[in-house]
N, C-alpha and C positions, 0 to 999 in steps of 0.2 A: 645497430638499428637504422635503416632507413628514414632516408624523411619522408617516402612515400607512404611508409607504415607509420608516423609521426601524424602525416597529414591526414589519412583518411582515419586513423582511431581520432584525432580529435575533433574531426567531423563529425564522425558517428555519437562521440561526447554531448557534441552544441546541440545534435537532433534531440537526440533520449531529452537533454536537457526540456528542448521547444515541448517536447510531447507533454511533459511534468508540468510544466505551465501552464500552457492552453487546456488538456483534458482534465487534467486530473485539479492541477492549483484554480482554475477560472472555470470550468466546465460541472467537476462534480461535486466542486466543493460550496459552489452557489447552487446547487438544484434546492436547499430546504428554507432559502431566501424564499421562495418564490411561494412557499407556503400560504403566508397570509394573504396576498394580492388575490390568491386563485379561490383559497376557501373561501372571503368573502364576497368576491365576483360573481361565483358560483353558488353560493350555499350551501356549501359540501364539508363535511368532517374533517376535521386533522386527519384523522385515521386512516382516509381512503386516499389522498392525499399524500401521508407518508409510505404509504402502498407503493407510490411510483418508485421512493428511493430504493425501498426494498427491490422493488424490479431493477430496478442498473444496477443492486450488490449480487441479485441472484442470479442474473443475464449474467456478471462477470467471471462469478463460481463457478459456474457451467462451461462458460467457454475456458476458462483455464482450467478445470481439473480432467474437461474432456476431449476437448477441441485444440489446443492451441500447440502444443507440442506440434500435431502433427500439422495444422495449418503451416506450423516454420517451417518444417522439412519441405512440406509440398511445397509451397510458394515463394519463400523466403523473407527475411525480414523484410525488405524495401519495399515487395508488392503489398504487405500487410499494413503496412503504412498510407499507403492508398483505401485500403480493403476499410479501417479501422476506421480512417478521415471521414469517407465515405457516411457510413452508418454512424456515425458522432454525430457528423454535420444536418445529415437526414432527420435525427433522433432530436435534434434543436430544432430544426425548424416545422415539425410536425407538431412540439410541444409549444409552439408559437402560433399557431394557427389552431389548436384546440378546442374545440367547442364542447366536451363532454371528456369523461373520464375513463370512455373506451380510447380515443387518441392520448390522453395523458400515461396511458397504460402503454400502446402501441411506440410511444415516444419512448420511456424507459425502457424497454427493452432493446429497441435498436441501438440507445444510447450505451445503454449496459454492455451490448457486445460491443461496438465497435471499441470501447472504452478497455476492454479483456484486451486485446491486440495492442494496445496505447499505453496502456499503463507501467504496474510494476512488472509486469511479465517483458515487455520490451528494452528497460528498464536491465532487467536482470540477463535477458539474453543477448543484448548489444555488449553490454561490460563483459560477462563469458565469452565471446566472440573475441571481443577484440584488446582484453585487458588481462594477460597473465597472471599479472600483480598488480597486486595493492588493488582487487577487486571489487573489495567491500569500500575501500576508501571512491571510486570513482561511481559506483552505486550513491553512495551519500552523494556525493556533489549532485548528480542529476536529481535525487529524492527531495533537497535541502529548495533547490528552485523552486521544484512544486508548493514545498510546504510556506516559502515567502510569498509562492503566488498568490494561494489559500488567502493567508492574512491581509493580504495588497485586497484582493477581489472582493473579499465579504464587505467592505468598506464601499468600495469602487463602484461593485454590481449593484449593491442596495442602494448607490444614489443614484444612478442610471435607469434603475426600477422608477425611482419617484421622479423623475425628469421625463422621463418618452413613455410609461408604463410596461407593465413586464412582458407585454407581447414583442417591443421594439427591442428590450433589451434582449430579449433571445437571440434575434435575429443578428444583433450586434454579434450578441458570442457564436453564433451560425458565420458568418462571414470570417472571425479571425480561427473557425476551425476552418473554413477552406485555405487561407492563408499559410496556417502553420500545415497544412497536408501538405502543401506545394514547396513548402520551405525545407520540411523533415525529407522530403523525399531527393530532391534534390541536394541535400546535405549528405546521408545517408547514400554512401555509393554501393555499399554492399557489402558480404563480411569477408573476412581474410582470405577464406580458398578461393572465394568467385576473384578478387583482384590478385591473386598473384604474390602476397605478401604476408609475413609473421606476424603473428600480435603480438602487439606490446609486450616485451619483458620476456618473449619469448625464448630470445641469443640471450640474454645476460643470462636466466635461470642455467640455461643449456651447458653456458662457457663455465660456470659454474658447478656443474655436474647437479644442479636442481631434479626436482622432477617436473615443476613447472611448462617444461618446453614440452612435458610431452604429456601434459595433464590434460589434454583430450581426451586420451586413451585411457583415462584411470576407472574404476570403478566395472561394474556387472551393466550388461545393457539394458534399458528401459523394459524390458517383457521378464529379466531375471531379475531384477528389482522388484518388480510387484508382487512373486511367487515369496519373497522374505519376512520373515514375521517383523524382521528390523524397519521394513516399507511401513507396514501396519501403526509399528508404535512412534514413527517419529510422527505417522500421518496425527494421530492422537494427539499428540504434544503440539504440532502445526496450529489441530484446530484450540487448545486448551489456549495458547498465542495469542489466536484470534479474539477469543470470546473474552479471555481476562483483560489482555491490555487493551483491547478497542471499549469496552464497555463501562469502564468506568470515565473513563477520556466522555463519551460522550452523556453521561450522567452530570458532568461535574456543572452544571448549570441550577439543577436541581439537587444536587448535593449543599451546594454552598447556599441555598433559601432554605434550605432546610435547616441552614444551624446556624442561622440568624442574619444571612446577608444575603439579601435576594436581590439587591442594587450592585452587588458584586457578582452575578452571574455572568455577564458576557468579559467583563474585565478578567477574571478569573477562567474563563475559556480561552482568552487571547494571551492571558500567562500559558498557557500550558501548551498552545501552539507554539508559542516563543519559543518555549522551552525544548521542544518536538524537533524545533527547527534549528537553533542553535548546539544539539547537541550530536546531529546527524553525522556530521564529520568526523567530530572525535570518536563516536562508536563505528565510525569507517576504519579509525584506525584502528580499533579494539578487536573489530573483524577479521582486520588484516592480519594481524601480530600473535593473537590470543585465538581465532574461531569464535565463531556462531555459539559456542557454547558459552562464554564468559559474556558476550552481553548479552545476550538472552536470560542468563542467570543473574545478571545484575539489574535489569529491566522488571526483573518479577523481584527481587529484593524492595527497589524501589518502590512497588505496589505495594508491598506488603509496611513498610513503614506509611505508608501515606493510609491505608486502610486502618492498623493498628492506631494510629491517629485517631482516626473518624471514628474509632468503635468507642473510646476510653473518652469521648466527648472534649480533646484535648483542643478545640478548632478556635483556637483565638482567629482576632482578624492579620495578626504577620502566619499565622497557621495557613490560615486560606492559602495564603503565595505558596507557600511551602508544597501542599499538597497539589496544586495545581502542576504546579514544578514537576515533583516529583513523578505526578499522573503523566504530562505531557512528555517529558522525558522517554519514560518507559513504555510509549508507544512506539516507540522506533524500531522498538524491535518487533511489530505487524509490518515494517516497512521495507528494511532493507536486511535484516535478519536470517528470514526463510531462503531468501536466494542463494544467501551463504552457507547454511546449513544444509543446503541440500547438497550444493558442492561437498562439502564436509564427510558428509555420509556419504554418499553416491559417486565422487568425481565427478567428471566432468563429458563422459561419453554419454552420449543423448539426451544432452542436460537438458535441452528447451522440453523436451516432453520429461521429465523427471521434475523438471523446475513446476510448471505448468500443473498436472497433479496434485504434489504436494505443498505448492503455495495455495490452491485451491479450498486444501482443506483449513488452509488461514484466512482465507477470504471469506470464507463458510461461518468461522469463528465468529469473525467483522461484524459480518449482516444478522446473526446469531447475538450477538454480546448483550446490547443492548436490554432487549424483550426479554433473555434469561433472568438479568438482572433484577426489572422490576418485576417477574412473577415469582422469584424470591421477596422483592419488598411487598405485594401482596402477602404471600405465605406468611412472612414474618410482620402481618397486621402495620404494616403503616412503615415498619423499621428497615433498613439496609444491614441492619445488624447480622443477619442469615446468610445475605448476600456476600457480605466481606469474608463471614469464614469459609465458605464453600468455596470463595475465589482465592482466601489463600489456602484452602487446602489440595485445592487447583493448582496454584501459584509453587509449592511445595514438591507437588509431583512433579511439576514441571522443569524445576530445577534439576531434579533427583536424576530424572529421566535423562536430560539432554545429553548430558557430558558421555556416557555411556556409546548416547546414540551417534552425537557426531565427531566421535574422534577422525580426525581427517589422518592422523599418522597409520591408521588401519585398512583407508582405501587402497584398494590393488585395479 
């Protein structure tokens, strides 16, 4: 291996990393901070309010399940990085200057896309580019940043909220998105074919008689991909991902007042980020070693003991941690999971629009999880109880299904 190919893959690492941080850890992980300052400001509903988040999860669905593949081909990654900066930094400073909730609208959606192009799709397609092996392990490293940045900002941002108020602190986070566009981009010199050089692990797989060196080439192309019934059902299982392990992750604030600790709500979200975050690596290597299928399957295992908990009224206060645990854990696999499994299934020939697609319909799940849930807790009169078996029997198929789907020893 070169050092040339040393140097620019862990250049492209430190980017994916910066991107994790700035959009995703400080960027989208503070927009529901901003809740209370605005409704009261304004005199506007939660509801119209959480409208916007819903716009930068929908904005993102769309441009990845229909846009972004082909945005890579066209443009490539490094100009997307500009493209992406751009419409962040727009989408922050527009939502700074708001005076009604047509611009808080007009802000989430620009935020939404630029944030498709930035995210885990950049995320997934820089590590395919330029990391042979051990894939899913360098996916977690850049994912594990975001999710410390998450924890650092919610803190951070909410006291720079109550210091300059929330229209200063936008603009705050407006300026370190132009920062990290100019730093990613320059970091990020381009992928393996435009320089001249191997990805990572490329020679050892090769010297090796792997199929890795040439795991480019593996799989059916993206147009014969979507004609397979096999496209259809892992897209199903993507979005089942989405909806079950994001959805509970983001109830558990209201799960835990409900069964007698409502002073533990935010302690108890900040377990289960912990948890999210600290366990992103080792399921890097799980990815790596075992496939997309084994933690995927142990991700929804985990749900399912943390739900069987909740149903049988087992929630002492050492329970709480337990479940929180458990919950935060088993959202990793909304995170760095899909990118691998699509490799899995698919190979790796026209990954970024294969990737893009089918993570899509996990993003889908994401922005989905939530609202299913609690129109299950209406249905079931006041209880979660309807909600946890639907989701394990969600959870069930979902296991059932994967192993099937992403056997990677069966890509050609």
């Amino acid at each position: 291996m070169s050092q040339g190919t040393k140097r620019y893959a862990y250049l492209a690492l430190a980017s994916i990393c910066i991107m994790q941080v700035i959009w995703v850890g400080i960027g989208w992980n503070s927009l529901s901070l901003y809740a209370a300052p605005i409704t009261e400001e304004w005199g506007i509903s939660r509801a119209a309010f959480m409208l916007t988040i819903t716009l930068v999860a929908a904005c993102n669905t769309i441009v990845s399940m229909f846009f972004y593949g082909q945005l890579a081909e066209k443009l490539g990654l490094r100009k997307l990085i500009i493209v992406g900066g751009v419409l962040c930094t727009a989408g922050l400073a527009v939502f700074s200057f708001a005076e009604g909730i047509p611009l808080l609208y007009l802000a989430g959606v620009l935020f939404g896309t630029g944030c498709a192009l930035l995210n885990n799709n950049a995320v997934n397609a820089v590590c395919n580019a330029w990391f042979q092996k051990n894939t899913g392990t360098y996916m977690s490293i850049a994912s594990t940043f975001g999710s410390v940045a998450g924890i650092v900002a919610a803190t951070a941002v909410a006291a720079l909220i109550l210091v300059t108020g929330w229209r200063p602190s936008l603009l705050v986070i407006a300026a370190i998105s132009v920062v990290g566009m100019v730093v990613c981009f320059i970091l990020y010199k381009g992928s393996p074919d435009q320089l001249g050089v191997a990805p990572m692990g490329a020679d050892e797989a090769g010297s090796q008689g792997g199929a890795a060196s040439a795991a480019e080439e593996t799989g059916p192309s993206y147009s014969e991909m979507l004609k397979t019934g096999k496209f259809w059902a892992l897209a199903i299982v993507m979005l089942i991902v989405g909806v079950v392990g994001y959805a509970i992750l983001a109830n558990i604030p209201l799960l835990v007042g409900d069964f007698g600790f409502p002073e533990l709500s935010g302690t108890a979200l900040s377990v289960a980020l912990a948890a999210s975050a600290i366990c992103l690596i080792p399921f890097g290597r799980v990815l790596d070693k075992l496939g997309s299928r084994v933690m995927i399957a142990i991700c929804f295992a985990f749900l399912i003991v943390a739900m069987v908990i909740m149903m049988i009224g087992a929630v002492s206060l050492p329970m709480v941690y337990v479940v929180a645990a458990l919950v935060g854990a088993a959202y990793d696999m909304c995170m760095t999971a899909p990118g691998i499994a699509v490799m899995d299934a698919f190979g790796r020939k026209d990954y970024a629009k294969k990737m893009g697609t089918l993570c899509g319909f996990c993003y889908a799940g994401v922005a989905l999880g939530p609202t299913v849930m609690n129109v299950f807790f209406d249905l079931g009169g006041g209880s979660y109880t309807t909600a946890f078996i639907a989701f394990i029997v969600l959870a069930v198929i979902g296991i059932v299904a994967i192993f099937p789907l992403t056997n990677r020893a069966k890509v050609q």
